[in-house]
N, CA, C and O atoms as a GROMACS GRO file, in nm:
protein
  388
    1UNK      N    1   1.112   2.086   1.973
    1UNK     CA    2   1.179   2.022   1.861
    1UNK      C    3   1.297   2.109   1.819
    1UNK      O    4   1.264   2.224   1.792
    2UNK      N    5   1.421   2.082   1.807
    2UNK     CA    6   1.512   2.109   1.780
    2UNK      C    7   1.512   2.149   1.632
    2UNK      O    8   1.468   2.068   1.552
    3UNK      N    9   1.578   2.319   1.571
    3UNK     CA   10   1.558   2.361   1.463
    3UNK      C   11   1.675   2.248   1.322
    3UNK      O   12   1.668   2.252   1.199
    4UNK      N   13   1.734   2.194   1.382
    4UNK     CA   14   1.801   2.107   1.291
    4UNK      C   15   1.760   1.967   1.326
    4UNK      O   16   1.756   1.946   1.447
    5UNK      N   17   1.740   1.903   1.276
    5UNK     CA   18   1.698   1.772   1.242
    5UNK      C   19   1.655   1.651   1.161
    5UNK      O   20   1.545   1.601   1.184
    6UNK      N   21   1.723   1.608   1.082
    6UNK     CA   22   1.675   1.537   0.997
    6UNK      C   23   1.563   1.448   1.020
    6UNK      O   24   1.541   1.365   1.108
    7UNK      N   25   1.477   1.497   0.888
    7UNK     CA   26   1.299   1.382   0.918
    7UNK      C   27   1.288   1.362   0.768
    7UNK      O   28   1.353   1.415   0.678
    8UNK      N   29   1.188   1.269   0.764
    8UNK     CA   30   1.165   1.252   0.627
    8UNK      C   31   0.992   1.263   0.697
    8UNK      O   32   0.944   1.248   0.810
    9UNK      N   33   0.945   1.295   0.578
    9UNK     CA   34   0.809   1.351   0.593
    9UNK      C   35   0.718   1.325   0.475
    9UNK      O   36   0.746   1.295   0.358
   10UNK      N   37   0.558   1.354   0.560
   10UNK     CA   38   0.465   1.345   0.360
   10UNK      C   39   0.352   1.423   0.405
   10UNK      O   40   0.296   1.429   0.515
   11UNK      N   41   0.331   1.483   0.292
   11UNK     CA   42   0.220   1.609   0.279
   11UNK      C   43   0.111   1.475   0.212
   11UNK      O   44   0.127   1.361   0.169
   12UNK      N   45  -0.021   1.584   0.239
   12UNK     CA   46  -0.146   1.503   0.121
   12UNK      C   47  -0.164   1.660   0.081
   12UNK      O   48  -0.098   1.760   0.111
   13UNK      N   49  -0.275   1.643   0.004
   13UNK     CA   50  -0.362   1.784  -0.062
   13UNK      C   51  -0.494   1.737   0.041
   13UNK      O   52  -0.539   1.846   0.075
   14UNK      N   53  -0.549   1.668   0.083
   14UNK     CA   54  -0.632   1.627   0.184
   14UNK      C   55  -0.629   1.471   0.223
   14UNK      O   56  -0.551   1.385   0.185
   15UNK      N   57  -0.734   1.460   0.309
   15UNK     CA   58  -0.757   1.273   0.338
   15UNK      C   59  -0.745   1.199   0.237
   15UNK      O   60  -0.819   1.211   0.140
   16UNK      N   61  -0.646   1.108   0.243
   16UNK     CA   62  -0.636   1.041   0.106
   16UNK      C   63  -0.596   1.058   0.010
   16UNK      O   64  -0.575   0.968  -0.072
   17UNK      N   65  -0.574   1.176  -0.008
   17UNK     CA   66  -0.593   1.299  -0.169
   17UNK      C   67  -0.427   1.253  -0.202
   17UNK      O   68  -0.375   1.149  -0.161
   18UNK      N   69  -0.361   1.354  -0.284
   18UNK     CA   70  -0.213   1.351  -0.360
   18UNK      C   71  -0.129   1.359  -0.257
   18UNK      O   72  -0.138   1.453  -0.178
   19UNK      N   73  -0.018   1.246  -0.240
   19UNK     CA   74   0.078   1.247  -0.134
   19UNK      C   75   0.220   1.323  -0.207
   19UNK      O   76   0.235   1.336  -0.328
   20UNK      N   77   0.326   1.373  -0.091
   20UNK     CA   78   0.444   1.363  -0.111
   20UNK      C   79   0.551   1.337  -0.026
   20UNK      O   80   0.542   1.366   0.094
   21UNK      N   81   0.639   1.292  -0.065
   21UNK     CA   82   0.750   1.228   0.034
   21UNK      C   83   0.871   1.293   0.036
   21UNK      O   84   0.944   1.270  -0.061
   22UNK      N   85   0.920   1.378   0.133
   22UNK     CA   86   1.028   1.439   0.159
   22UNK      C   87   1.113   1.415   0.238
   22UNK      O   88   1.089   1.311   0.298
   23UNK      N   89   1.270   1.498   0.287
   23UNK     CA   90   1.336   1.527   0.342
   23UNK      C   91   1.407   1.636   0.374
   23UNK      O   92   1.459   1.718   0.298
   24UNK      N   93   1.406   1.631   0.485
   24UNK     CA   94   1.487   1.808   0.531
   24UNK      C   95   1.555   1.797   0.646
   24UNK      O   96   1.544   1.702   0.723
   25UNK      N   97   1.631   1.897   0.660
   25UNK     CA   98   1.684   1.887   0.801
   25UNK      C   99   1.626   2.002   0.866
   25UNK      O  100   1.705   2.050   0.949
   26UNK      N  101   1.505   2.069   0.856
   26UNK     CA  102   1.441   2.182   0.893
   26UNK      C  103   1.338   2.174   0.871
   26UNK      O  104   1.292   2.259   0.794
   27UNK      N  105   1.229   2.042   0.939
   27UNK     CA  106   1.057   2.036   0.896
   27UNK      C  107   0.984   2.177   0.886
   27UNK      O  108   0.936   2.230   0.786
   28UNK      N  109   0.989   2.237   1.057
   28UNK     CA  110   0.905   2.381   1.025
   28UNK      C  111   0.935   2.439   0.891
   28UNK      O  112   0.875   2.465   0.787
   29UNK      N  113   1.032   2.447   0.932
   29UNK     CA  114   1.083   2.588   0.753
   29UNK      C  115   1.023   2.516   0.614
   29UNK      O  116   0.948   2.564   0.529
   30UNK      N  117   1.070   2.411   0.623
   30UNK     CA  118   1.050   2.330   0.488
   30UNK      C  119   0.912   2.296   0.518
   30UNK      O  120   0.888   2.263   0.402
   31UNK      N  121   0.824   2.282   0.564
   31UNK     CA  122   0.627   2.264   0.541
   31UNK      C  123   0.605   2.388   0.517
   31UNK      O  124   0.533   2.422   0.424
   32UNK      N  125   0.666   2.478   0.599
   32UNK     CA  126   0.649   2.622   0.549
   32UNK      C  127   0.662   2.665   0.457
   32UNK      O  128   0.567   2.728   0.409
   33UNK      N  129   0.749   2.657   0.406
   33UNK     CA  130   0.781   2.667   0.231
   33UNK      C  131   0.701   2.596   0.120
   33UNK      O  132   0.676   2.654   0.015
   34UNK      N  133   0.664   2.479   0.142
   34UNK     CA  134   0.559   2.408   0.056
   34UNK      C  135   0.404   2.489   0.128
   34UNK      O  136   0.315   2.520   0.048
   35UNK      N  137   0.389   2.512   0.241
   35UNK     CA  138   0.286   2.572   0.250
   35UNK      C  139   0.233   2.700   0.177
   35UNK      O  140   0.120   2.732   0.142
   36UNK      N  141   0.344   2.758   0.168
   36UNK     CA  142   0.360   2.900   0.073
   36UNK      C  143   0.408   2.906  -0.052
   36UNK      O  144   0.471   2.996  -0.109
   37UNK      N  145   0.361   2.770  -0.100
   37UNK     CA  146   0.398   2.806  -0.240
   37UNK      C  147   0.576   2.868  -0.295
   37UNK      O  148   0.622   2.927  -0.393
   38UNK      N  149   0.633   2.806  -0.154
   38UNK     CA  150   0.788   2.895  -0.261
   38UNK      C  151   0.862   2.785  -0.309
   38UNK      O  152   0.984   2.800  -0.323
   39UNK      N  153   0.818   2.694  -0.332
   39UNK     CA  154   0.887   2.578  -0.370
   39UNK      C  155   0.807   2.528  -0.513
   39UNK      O  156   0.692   2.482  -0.507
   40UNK      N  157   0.860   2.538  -0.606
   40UNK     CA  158   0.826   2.522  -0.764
   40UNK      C  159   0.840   2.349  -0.809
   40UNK      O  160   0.931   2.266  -0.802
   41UNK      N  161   0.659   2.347  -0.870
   41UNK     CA  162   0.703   2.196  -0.914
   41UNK      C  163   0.543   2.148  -0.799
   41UNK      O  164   0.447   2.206  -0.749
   42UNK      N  165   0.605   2.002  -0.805
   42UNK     CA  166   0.426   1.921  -0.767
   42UNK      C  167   0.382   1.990  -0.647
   42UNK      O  168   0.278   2.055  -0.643
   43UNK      N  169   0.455   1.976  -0.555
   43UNK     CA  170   0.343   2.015  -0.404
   43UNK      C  171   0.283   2.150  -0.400
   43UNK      O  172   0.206   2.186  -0.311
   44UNK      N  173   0.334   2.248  -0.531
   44UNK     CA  174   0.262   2.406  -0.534
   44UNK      C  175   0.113   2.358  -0.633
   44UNK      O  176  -0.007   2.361  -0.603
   45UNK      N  177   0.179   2.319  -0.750
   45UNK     CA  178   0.117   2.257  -0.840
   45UNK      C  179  -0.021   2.146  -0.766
   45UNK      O  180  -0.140   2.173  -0.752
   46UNK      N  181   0.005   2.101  -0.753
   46UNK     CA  182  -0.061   1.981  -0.689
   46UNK      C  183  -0.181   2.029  -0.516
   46UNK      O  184  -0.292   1.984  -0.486
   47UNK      N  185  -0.107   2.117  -0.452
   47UNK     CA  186  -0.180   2.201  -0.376
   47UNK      C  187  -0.184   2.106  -0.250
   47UNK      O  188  -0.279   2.085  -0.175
   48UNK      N  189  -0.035   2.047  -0.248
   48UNK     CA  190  -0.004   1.952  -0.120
   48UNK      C  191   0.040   2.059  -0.033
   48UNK      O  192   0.133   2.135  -0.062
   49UNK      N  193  -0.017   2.064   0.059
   49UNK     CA  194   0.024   2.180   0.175
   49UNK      C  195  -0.016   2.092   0.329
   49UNK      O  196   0.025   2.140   0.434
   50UNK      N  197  -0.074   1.999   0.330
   50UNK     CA  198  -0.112   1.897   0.511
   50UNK      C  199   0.007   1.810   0.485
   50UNK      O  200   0.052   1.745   0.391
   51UNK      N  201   0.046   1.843   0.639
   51UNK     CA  202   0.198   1.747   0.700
   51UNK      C  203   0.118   1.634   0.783
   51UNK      O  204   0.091   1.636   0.903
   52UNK      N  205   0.091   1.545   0.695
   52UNK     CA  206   0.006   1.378   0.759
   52UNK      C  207   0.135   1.314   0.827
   52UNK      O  208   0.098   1.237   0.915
   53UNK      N  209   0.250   1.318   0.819
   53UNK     CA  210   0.324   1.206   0.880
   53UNK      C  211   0.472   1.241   0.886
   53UNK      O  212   0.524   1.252   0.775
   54UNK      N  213   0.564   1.263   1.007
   54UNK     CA  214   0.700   1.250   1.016
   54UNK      C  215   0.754   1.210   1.093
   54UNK      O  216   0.702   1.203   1.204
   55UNK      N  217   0.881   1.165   1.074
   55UNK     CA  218   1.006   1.094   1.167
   55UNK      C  219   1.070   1.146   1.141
   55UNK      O  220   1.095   1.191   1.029
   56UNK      N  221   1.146   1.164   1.282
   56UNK     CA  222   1.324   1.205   1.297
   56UNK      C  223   1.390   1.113   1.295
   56UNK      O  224   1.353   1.001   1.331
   57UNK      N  225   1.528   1.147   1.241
   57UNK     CA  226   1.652   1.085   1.251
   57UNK      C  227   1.773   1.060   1.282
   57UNK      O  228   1.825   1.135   1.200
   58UNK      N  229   1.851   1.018   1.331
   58UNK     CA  230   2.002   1.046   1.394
   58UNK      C  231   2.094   1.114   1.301
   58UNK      O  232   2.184   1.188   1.340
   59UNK      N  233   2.072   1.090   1.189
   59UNK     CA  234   2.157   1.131   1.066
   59UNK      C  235   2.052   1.143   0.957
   59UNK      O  236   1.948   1.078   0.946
   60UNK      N  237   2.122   1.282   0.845
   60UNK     CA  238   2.066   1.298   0.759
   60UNK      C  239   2.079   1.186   0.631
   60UNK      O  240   2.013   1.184   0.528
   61UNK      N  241   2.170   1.111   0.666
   61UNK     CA  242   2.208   0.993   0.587
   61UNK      C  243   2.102   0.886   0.622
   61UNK      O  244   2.061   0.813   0.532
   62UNK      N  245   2.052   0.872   0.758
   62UNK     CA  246   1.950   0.808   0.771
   62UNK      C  247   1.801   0.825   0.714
   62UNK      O  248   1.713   0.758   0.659
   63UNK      N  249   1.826   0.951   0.758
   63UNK     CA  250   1.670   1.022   0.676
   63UNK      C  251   1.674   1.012   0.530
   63UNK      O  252   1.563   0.988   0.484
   64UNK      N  253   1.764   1.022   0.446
   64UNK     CA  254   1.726   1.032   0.301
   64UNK      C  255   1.762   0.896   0.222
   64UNK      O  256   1.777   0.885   0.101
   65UNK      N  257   1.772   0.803   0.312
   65UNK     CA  258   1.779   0.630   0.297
   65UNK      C  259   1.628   0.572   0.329
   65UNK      O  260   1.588   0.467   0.279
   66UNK      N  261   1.532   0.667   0.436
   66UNK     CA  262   1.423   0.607   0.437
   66UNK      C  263   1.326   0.698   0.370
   66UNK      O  264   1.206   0.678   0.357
   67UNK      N  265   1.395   0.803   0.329
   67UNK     CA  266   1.277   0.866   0.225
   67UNK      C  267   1.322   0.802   0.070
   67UNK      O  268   1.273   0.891   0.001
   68UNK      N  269   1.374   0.721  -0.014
   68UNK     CA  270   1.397   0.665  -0.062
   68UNK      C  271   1.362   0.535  -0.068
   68UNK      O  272   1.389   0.473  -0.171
   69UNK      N  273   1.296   0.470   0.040
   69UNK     CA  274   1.229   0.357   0.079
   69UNK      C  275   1.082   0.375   0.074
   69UNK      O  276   0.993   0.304   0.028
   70UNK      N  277   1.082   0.500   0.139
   70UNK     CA  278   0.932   0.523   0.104
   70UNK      C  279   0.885   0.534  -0.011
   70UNK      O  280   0.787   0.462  -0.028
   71UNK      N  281   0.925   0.619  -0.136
   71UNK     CA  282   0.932   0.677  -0.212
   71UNK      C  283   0.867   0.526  -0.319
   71UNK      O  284   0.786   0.521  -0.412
   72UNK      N  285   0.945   0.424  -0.253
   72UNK     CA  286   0.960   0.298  -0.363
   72UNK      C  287   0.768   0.197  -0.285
   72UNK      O  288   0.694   0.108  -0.328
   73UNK      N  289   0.770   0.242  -0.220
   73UNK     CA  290   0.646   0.175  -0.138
   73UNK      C  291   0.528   0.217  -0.224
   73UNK      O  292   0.500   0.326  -0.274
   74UNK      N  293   0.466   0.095  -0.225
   74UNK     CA  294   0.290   0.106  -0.311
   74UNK      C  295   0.235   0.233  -0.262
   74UNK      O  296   0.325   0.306  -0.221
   75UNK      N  297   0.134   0.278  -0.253
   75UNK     CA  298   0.046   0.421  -0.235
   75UNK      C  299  -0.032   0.346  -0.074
   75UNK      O  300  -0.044   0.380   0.044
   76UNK      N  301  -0.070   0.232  -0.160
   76UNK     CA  302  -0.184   0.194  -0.019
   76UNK      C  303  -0.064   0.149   0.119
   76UNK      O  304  -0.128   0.138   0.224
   77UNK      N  305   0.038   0.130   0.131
   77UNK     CA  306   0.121   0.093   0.233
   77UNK      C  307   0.144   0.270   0.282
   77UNK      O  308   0.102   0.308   0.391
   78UNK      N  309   0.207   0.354   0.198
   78UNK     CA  310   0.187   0.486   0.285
   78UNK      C  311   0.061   0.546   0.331
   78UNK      O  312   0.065   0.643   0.406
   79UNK      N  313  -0.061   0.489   0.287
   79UNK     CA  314  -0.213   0.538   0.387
   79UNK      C  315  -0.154   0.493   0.507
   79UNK      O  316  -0.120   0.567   0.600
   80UNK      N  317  -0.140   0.339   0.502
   80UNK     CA  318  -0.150   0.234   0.604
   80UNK      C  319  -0.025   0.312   0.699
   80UNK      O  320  -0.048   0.304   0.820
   81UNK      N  321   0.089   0.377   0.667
   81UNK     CA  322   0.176   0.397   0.756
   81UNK      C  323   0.125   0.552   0.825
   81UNK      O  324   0.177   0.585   0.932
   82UNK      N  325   0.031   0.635   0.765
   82UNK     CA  326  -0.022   0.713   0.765
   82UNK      C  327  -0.104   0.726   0.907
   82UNK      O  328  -0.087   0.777   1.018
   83UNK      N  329  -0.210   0.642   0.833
   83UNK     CA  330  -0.305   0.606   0.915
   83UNK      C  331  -0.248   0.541   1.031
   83UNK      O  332  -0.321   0.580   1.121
   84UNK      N  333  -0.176   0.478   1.074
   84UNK     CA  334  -0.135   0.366   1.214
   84UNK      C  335  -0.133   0.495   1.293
   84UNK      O  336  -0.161   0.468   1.410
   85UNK      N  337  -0.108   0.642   1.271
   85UNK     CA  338  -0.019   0.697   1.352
   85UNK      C  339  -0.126   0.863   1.327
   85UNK      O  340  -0.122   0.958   1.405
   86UNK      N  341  -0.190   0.860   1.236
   86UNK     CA  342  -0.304   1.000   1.209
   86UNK      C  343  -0.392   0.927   1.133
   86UNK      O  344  -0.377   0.916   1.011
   87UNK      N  345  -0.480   0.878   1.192
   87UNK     CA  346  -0.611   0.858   1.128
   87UNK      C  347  -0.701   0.933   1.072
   87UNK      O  348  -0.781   0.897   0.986
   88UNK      N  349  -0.690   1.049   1.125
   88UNK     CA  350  -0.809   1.151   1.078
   88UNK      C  351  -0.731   1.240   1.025
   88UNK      O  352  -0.760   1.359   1.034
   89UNK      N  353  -0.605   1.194   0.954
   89UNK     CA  354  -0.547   1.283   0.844
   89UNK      C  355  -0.517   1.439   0.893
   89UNK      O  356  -0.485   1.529   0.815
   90UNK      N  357  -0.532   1.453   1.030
   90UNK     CA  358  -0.484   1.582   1.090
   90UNK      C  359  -0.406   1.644   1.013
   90UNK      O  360  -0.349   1.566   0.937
   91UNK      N  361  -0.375   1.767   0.996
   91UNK     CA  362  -0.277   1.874   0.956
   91UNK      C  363  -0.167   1.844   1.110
   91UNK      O  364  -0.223   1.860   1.218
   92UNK      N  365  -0.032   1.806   1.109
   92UNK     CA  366   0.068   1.823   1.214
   92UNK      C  367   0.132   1.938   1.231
   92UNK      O  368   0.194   1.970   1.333
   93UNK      N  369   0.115   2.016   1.114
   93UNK     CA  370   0.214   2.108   1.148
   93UNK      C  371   0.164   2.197   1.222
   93UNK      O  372   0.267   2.248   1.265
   94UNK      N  373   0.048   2.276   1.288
   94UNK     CA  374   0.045   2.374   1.365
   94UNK      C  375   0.118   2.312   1.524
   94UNK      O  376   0.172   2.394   1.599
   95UNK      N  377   0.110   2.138   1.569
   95UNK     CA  378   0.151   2.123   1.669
   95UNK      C  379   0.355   2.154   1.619
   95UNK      O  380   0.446   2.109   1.689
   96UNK      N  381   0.374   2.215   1.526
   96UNK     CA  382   0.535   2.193   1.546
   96UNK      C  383   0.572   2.330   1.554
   96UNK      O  384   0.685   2.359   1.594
   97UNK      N  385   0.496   2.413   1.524
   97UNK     CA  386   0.512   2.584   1.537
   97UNK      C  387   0.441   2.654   1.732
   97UNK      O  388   0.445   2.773   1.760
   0.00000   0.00000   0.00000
């Protein structure tokens, strides 16, 4: 995986548990950073640290048009987009390191 890339992404605190919906153009670094607490505010707070779900994008203009889409989506449609693709709520990020 290429160190630049725009994705939009979502943490839980576990299966099911408190979601969040991001964007970066640097997934490793940026899960890393919510993993470690250096990022102030819900996902430290909240103790969202599992990367359940991401896509890349051609443009970062793309990516932060569909994290904005997501963002607006019911709770039970992001399980459902969740789940199609990690059912068992895996942690992704050790496969990106």
């Amino acid at each position: 995986m290429r160190t630049r890339l725009p994705c939009t992404y979502i943490l839980a605190s576990a299966p099911r548990g408190t979601l969040y919906t991001g964007v970066t153009s640097n997934l490793v670094q940026r899960v890393w950073q919510h993993r470690n607490n250096l990022t102030p505010g819900f996902t430290s707070q909240h103790r969202i640290h599992r990367l359940v779900w991401f896509e890349t994008h051609d443009t970062m203009h793309a990516a932060i048009t569909r994290e904005k889409r997501l963002k607006a989506w019911q709770r039970l449609w992001k399980i459902q987009l969740i789940e199609s693709t990690n059912a068992e709520w895996r942690d992704l990020y050790p496969d990106l390191i």
